[in-house]
C-alpha positions in Angstrom: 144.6 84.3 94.9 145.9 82.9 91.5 145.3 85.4 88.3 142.5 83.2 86.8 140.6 83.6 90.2 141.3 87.0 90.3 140.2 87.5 86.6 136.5 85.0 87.7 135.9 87.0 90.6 136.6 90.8 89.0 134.3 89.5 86.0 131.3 88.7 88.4 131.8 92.1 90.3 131.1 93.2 86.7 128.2 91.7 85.5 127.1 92.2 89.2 127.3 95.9 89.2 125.9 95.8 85.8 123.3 94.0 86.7 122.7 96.1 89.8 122.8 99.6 87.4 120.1 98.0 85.1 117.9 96.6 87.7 118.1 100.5 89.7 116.8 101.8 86.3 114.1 99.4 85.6 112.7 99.7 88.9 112.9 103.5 89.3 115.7 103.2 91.7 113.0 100.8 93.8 116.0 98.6 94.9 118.9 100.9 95.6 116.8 102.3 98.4 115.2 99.7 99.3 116.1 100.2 102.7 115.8 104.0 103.4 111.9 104.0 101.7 109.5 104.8 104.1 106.8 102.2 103.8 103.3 102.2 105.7 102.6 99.6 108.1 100.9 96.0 107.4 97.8 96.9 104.6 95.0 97.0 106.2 92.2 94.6 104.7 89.1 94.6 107.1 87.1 96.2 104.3 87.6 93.0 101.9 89.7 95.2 99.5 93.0 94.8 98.8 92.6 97.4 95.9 90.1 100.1 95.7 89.6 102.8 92.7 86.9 105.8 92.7 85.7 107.5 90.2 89.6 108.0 88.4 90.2 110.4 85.5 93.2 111.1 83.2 93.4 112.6 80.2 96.5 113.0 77.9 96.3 116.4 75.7 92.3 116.5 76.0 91.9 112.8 75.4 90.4 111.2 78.3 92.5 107.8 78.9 90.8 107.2 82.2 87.1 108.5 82.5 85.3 107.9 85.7 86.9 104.5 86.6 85.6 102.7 89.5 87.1 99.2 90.5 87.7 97.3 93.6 89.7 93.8 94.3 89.3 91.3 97.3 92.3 89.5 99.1 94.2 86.8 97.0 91.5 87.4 93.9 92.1 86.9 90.5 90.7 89.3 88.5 90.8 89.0 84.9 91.0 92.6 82.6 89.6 92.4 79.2 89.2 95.2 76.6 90.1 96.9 73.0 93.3 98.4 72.6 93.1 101.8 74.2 90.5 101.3 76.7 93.0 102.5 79.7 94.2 98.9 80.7 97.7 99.8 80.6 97.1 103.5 81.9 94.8 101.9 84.8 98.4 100.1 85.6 100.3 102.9 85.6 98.0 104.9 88.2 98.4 102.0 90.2 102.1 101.9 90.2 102.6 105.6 90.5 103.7 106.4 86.9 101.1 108.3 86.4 99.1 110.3 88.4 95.3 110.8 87.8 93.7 114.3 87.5 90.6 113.6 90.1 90.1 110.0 92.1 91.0 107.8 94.6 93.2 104.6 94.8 93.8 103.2 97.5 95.9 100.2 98.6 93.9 98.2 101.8 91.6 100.5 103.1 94.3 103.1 104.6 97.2 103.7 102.2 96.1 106.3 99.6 98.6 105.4 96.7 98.2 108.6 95.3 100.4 109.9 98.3 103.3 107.5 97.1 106.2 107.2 94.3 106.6 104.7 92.5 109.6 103.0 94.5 107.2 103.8 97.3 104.6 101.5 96.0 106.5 98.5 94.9 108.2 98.7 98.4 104.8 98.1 99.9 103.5 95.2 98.4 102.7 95.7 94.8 104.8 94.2 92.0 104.0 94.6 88.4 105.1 92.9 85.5 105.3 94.3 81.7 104.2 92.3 78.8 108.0 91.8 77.9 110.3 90.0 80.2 112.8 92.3 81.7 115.8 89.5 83.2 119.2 89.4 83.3 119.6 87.6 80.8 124.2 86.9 81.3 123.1 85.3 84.9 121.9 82.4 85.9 118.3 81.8 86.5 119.2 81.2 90.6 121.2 84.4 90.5 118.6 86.4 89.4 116.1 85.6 92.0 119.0 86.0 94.8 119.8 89.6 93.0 115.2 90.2 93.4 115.7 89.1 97.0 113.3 91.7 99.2 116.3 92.7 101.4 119.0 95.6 101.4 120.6 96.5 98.0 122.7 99.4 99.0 126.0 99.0 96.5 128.2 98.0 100.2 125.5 95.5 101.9 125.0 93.7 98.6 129.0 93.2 97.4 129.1 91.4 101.0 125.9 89.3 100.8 124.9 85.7 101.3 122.0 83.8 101.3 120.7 82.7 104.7 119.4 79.1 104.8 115.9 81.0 105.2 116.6 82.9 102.2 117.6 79.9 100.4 114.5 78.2 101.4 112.6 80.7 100.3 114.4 80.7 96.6 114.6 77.0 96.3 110.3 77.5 97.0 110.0 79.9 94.4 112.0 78.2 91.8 109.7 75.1 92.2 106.6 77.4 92.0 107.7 78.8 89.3 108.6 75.2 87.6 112.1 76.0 86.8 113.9 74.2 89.7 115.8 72.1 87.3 117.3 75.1 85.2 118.3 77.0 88.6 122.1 77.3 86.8 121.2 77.7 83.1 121.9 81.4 82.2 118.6 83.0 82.0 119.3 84.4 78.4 119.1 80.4 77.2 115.6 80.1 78.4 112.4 80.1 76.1 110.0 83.0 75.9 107.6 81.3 78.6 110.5 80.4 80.5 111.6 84.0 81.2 108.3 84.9 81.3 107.9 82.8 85.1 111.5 84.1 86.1 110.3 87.1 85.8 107.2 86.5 87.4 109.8 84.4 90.7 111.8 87.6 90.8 108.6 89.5 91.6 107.7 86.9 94.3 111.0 87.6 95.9 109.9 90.8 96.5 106.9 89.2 98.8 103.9 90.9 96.8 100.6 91.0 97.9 99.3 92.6 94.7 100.6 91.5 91.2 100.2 93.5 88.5 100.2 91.2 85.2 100.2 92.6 81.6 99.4 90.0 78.6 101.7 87.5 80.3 101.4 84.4 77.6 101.4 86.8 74.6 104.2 84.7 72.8 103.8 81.6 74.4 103.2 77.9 73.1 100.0 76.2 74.0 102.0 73.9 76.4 103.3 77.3 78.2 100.3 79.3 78.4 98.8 75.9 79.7 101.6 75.8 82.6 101.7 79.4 83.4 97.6 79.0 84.0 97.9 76.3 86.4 101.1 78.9 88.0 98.3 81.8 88.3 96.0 79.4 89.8 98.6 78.2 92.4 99.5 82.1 93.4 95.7 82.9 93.9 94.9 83.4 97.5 98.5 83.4 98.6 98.6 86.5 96.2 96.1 88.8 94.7 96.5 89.0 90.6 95.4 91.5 88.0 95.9 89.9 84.8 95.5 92.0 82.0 95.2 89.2 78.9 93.4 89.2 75.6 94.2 85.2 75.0 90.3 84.2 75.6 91.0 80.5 76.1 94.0 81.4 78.8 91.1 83.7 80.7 88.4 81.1 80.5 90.9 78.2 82.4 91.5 81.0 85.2 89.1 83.4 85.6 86.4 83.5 87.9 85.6 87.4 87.8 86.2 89.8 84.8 86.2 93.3 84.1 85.7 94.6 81.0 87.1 97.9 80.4 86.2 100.2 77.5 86.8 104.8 77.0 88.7 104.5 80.1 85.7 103.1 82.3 84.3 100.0 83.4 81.9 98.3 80.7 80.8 95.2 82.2 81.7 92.5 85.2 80.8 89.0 85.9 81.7 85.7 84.4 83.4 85.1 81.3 79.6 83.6 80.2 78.5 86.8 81.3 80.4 89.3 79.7 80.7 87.1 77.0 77.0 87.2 76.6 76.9 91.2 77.0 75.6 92.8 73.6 78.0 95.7 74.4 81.1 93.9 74.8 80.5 91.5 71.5 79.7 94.8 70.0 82.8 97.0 70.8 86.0 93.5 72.0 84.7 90.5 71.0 83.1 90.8 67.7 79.9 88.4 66.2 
């Protein structure tokens, strides 16, 4: 091997492992593991819920951030969450994900797997993927190499310095990439892409992971009309093969995909129904939407 190959390949094994280090802390150490987790069994949906909450509390220092939740979502829904800042959307998310664990409740994912049993490396192993409001990719890689580094498959340091795609692997990547309309920029490097652009890579890199819940948090805060446009028609293609919570306060971007929406307020459920509905409630105009 000449010096400037030698030089190429040591400087990829860099950015690799970097790469690798950053994507071990963001996920908890989810992917370093992946392989050793001990994950439950298919989820069980014969109840029609894919996601089921009881009567959860939480409180922070005597402030009660969760207060009596109740909530329940139905295979490959799309379930819109509204509310004012502070009315336990994000700390509903965390219970969810294991970051937090409630003081009294249930949660459970499918009708069998109490989350509240789990970590959170635990629970993203399982199923349920979650995305924050800001994008978190890799921004010196390409866009193709940062789905191929979210690939659901073994990430120990030794089986990933010696990995390569599998043409069912590719497949799969090539699928995603054209879900997540950014086929054509598969070898731009993702730090090069637009806010709405990194916004559906991170989004793919979850749907390497094979999710059956996503976990969504203000995803078109940021966006341009044309993008928040696009990423709606993206959430509407994902429902039923996925299920989504979308946590959004963009009331035009939850009109074009909501069908259900819960409006959350102190930590508990406020109202449910249509957007007309909710929209219509005198107690949601009154404390999130204003006259």
């Amino acid at each position: 091997m000449i010096p400037s190959q030698m030089a190429a390949g040591a400087e990829r094994l860099a950015k690799y492992k970097q790469a690798r280090a950053r994507e071990n802390t963001l996920s908890g150490g989810r992917t370093a593991g992946f392989s050793r987790i001990a994950v439950p069994g298919e989820v069980d949906l014969t109840h029609g819920r894919i996601l089921y909450l009881e009567d959860v509390h939480v409180s922070f220092d005597g402030f009660k951030a969760i207060n009596g939740l109740s909530l329940d979502i139905a295979p490959g829904e799309l379930r819109c969450i509204i509310g004012p800042n502070g009315a336990g959307k994000t700390t509903m998310m965390d219970i969810i994900t294991g970051k937090t664990r409630p003081d009294s409740g249930q949660v459970f994912f499918g009708s069998t797997i109490n989350l509240l049993r789990h970590r959170e490396a635990e629970i993203a192993a399982m199923g349920i993927g979650r995305k924050f409001q800001k994008p978190t990719v890799f921004e010196h890689l390409s866009v193709f190499e940062n789905l191929e580094l979210a690939l659901a498959c073994d990430k120990r340091v030794w089986a990933s310095l010696s990995f390569t795609l599998n043409g069912e692997q590719r497949d799969r990547l090539y699928s995603v990439l054209s879900t997540i309309l950014l086929l054509d920029s598969a070898a731009r490097q993702a730090g090069t892409l637009s806010h709405g652009q990194k916004q559906w890579l991170e989004i793919g890199m979850l749907l390497m992971q094979e999710p059956q819940l996503l976990l969504l948090d203000e995803p078109v805060a940021g966006m341009t009309d044309e993008e928040t446009e696009r990423t709606a028609e993206l959430f509407l293609r994902l429902k039923g093969k996925h299920s989504l919570m979308v946590v959004e306060h963009d009331m035009a971007f939850i009109r074009a995909i909501s069908e259900k929406i819960t409006v959350l307020c102190d930590g508990a459920v406020l109202a449910e129904g249509t957007l007309d509905q909710v929209q219509a409630d005198e107690r949601v105009i009154e404390v999130y939407l204003g006259r």
